[in-house]
C-alpha positions, -999 to 999 in steps of 0.1 A, spaced: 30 208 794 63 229 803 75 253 769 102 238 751 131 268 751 162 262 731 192 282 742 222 290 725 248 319 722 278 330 700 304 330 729 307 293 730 290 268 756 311 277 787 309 312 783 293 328 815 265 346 797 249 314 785 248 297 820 232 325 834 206 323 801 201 289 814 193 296 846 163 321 835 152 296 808 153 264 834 125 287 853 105 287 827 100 255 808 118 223 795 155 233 782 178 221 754 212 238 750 228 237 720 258 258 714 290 265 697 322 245 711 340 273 706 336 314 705 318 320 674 318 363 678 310 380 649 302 349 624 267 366 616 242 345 596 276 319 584 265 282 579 292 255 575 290 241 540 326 229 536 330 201 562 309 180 585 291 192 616 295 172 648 272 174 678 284 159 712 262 158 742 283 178 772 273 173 810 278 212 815 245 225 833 233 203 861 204 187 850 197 204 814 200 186 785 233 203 762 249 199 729 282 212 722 281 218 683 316 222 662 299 245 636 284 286 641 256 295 658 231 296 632 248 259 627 238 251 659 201 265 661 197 246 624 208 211 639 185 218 671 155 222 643 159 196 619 179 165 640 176 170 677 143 185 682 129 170 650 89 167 653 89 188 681 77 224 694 103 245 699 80 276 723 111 300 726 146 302 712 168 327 733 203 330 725 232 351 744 236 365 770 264 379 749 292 394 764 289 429 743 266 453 725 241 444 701 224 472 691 221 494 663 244 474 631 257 455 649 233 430 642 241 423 614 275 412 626 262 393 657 263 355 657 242 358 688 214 378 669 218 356 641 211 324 655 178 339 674 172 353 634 174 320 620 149 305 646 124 333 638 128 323 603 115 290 614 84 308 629 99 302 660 92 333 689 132 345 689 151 367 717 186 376 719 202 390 748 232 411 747 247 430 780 274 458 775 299 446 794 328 425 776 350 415 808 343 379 813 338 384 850 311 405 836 279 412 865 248 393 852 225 402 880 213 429 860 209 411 827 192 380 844 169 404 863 153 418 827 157 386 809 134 367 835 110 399 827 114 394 791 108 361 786 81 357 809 62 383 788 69 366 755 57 335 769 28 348 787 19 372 753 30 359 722 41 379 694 23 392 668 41 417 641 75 403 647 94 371 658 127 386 668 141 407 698 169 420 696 175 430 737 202 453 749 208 454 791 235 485 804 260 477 822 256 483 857 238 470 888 197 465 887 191 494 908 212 519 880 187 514 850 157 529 846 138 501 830 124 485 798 124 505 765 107 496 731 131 514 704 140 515 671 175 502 657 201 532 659 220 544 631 257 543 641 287 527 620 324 517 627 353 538 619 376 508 612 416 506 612 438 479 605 469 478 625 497 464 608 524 441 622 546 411 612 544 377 622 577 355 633 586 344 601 581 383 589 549 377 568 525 409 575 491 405 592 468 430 597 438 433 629 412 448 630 400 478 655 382 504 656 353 525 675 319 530 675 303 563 662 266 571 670 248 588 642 211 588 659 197 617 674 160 598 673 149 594 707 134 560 699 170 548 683 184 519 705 219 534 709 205 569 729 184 550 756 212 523 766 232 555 770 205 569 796 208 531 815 170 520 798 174 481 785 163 482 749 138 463 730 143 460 696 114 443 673 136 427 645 137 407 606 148 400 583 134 416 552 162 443 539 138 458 511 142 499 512 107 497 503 104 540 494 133 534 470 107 508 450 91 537 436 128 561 429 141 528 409 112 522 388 132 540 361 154 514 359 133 491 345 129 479 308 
């Protein structure tokens, strides 16, 4: 029997990195699509609670079974679980390819990473697949190239200690990267700003920007090998627990 892979992404069902995540999938296995009807980019782990969720099957990849879903992505990968694929398997989840970095906090940000995170949490083997290019026209070749390696592996081996990936493919053509890294998250944070303006009726608004700052000098950290062209490999969870600090706080208790 073919492995059932769900696919979904953050960038919304007609987005070119999740076509191209279909097309590696469809080698693989029996495919079910379910994604965002719209782009859902930095929603992280958000669940609609507020108002109804509505699924409507969409004829958008020839001969794969797709779901647009009106909610976020973890909406989507929670309605694939419990209603579509109820009583059923699910082998894989991969979510993306999403049109930007991943790596290091971001993360926590990602809706893509968060809907492969809230399959892992179902004990479901998890990948998500993020390539560092945001142009829509963006080059895929590259990205499908190590995604066919990547899930052919999972498949093939399991995983053990984790059920996340978080995977990270350089821009560039197959040829310019090096190959496969397993690494560490980076440390790096966002110097933010907030640029003011008005809107026509002369009510402020304020959007945000801001730029990247790598604060890593590990040679495992995620951020320093996609800067030498290496896809990264991230093993992933979703347990936040400082776990030296246990010890430091025990004064605090009564």
């Amino acid at each position: 029997m073919k492995p059932l892979i769900l696919v979904t992404n953050d960038d919304g069902i007609v987005a070119p990195g999740i076509r191209n995540l279909v097309e590696v999938a469809a080698k693989f296995g029996e495919v079910v699509v379910v994604a965002p009807d719209k782009p859902q980019s930095g929603q992280g782990h958000a669940i609609t609670l507020n108002q109804p969720l509505r699924l409507r099957q969409v004829d958008v990849f020839e001969g794969i079974e797709a779901y647009e879903c009106s909610g976020t992505p973890v909406d989507c990968v929670k309605l694939a679980k419990n209603v579509l694929l109820k009583n059923r398997n699910i082998d894989l989840c991969v979510s993306g390819i999403n049109h930007g970095s991943n790596a290091s906090i971001n993360i926590i940000y990602s809706g893509t990473m968060s809907a492969a995170m809230e399959a892992s949490l179902e004990g479901i083997n998890s990948i998500g697949f993020s390539l560092l290019d945001f142009s829509f026209q963006a080059d895929f070749t590259a990205a499908k190239h190590f995604a066919q390696i990547l899930v052919r592996g999972v498949l093939e081996r399991g995983m053990i200690s984790c059920k996340l990936l978080n995977v990270n493919i350089p821009k560039g053509e197959i040829k310019d990267i090096k190959g496969i890294r397993v690494c560490k998250q980076g440390e790096g944070n966002w110097v933010e700003e907030f640029q003011e303006g008005s809107d026509p009726r002369g009510e402020k608004y304020y959007w945000l920007t801001g730029k990247f700052v790598i604060m890593d000098e590990n040679p495992l950290a995620d951020i320093r090998n996609l800067e030498e062209k290496y896809v990264t490999v991230v093993p992933s969870g979703h347990d936040l627990t400082i776990y030296p600090a246990i010890e430091e706080l025990k004064h605090l208790e009564v």
